[in-house]
N, C-alpha and C positions, 0 to 999 in steps of 0.2 A: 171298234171306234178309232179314229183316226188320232191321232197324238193332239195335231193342232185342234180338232174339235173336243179333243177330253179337254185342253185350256181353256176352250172358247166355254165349257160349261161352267168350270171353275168358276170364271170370270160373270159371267150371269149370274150364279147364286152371290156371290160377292156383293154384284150390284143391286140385287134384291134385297138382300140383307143392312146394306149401308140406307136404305130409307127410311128402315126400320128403329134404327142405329138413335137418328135425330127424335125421335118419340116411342123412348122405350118406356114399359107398364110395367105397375112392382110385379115381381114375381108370385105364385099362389106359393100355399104352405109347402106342396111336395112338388114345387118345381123350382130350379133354379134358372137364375140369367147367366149366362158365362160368357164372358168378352174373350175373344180367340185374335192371336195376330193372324195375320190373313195369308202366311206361307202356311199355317197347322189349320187352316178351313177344313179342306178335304179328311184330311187325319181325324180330324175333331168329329166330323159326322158320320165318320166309320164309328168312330169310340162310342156318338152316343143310340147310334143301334143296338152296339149290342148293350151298353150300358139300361139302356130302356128295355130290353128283355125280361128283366127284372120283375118289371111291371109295377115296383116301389115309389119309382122316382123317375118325373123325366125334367130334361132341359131343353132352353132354348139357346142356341148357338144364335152369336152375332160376331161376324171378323170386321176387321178394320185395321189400319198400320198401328202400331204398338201407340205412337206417339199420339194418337187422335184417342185412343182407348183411354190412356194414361188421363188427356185432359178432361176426358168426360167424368170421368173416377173422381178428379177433382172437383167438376163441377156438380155432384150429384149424383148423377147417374147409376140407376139400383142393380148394377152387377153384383151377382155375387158371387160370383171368381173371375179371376184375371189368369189367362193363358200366354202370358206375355213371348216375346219373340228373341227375348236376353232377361239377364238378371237384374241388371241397372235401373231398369224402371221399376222394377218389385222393389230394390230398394230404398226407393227414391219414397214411395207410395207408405213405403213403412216405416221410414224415418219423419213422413207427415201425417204417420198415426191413421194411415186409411188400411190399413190389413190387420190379421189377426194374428199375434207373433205363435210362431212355431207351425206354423202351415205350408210356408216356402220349402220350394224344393224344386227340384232341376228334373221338369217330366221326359225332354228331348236334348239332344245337339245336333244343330245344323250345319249344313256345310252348303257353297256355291260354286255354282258352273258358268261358264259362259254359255251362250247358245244367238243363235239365228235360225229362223226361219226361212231361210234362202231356199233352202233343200237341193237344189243342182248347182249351186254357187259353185266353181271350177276354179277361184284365184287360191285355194289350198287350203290347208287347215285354218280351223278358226280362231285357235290359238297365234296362229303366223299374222292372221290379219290383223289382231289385236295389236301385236310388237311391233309391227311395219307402217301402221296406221291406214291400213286398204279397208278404210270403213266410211258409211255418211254419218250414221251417229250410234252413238251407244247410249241404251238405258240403264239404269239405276234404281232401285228404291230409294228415296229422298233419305241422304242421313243423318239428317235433323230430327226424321222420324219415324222411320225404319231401322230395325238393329242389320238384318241385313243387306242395307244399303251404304252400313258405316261398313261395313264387313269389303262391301263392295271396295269402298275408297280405300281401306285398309291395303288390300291386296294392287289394288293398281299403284299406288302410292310405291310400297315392296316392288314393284316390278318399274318402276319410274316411267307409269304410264296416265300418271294422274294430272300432272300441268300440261300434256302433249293432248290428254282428251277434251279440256274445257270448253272449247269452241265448239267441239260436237256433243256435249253430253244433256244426256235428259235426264228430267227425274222424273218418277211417279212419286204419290202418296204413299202405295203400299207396292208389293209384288205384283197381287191383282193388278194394277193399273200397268207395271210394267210388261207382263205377257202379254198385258190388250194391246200393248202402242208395236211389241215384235209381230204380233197376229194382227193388224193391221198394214203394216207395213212403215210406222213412223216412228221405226228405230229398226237399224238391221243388223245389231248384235245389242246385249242385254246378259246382266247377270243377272240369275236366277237360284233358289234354292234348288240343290240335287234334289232335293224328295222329290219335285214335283216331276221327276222321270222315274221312280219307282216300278219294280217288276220292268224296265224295259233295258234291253242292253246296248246302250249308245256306247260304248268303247270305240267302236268303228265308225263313226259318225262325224264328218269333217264338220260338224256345224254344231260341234260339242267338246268342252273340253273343260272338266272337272278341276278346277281350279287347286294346286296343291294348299291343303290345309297349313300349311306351317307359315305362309304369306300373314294371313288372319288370324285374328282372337278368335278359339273356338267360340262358337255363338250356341250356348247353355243359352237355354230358353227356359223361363219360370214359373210356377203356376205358386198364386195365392189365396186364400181366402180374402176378401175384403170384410170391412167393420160391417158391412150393408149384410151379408150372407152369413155373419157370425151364428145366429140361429136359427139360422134355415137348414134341416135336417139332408134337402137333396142337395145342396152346395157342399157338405161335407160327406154325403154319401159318393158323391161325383169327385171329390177331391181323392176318397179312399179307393173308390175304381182307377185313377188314372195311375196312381203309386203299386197300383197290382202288376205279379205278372204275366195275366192278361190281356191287360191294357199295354203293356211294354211287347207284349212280342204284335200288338197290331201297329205301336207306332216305328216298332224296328220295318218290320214288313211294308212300311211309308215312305221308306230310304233317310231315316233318322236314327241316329248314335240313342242307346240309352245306357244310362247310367243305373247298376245295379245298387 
């Protein structure tokens, strides 16, 4: 399958999942809801095949950008774990008494790349274009409510290429939205989480370029119990699978840091 079509699927269940998002249903006894940021989607439903092998416990996955998760959590909404996309918002959630203390903990670390979809684009590396500003626009995940869109501004900011983008910059809601607007064509470069090139080796690839982590705050991604999943047996069987390592060597093999 083609690179651009494994995003274009990403992006479909994404959007499938976000309608389901606005009317979600309590969870049964041996199942759990688990809100997912939308760069750990794919990751997440590796995890819960094999996690549902089991045959114990199954979940329902639902992504979305960290910050639309967060306010649903506020408003109700019967998660019962939070997959978050940083730590900031877990503790945000548990300084207003919506998790269950001693649950948190750092399942991934993420990291970002630039990238475009040009593919035969000839004006040189895609790093060069960024510096020189040979672009029409560049996307983002919005970082108001994406952690890796603050990630994003972080680093261009470091590279003093954040008041030179303004005129041309997009946002999305989440990652999801920004791959869709590169795979459209209405943005033609975008920062992106590395995982989502996983197994594939872009090293050579002008229209790729791995953003040095020392720009950015590592982006520790956090997983919690909420107060809604405190007795739900599959929310903390699913909490106990993602801390295995099992589940560490599928989310390394995702192109994601973990922490032993």
């Amino acid at each position: 399958m083609a690179w651009t079509d494994q995003i274009r699927s990403i992006v479909s269940a994404g959007a499938l999942a976000l309608g389901w998002l606005f009317h979600p249903a309590p969870a049964a006894a041996d199942q759990a809801l688990i809100a997912v940021a939308s760069n750990f989607n794919t990751t997440a439903r590796a995890l819960q095949t094999r996690f549902e092998q089991s045959g114990e416990h199954t979940v329902l996955i639902t992504p979305g950008s960290t910050g639309r998760l967060y306010a649903q959590i506020l408003h109700g909404a019967p998660f019962d774990v939070l997959l978050s996309a940083d730590q900031e918002t877990v503790n945000r959630l548990a300084a207003q008494g919506r998790t269950v203390s001693g649950t948190q903990f750092t399942y991934a670390v993420g990291h970002i790349a630039l990238w475009s979809t040009n593919g035969s684009d000839t004006s040189g590396p895609i790093a060069d274009r960024l510096r020189e500003g040979r672009y029409r626009t560049l996307a983002i995940a919005n970082p108001a409510l994406a952690p890796y869109g603050a990630a994003a501004r972080e680093a261009l900011q470091a590279l003093e290429l954040w008041s030179p983008a303004q005129d041309r910059l997009v946002t999305g809601e989440s990652i999801a939205a920004v791959q869709a607007m590169l795979i459209t064509g209405n943005a033609d470069l975008g920062v992106v989480p590395v995982s989502q090139f996983a197994g594939t080796d872009m090293s050579a690839d002008p229209d790729y370029w791995a953003i040095p982590p020392h720009l950015y705050t590592p982006i520790r991604q956090d997983a919690v119990l909420t107060r809604h999943g405190q007795d739900n047996p599959a929310a903390r069987a699913w909490l106990d699978f993602l801390a295995s390592a099992e589940a560490r060597e599928i989310i390394s093999a995702h192109g994601y840091g973990v922490e032993e």
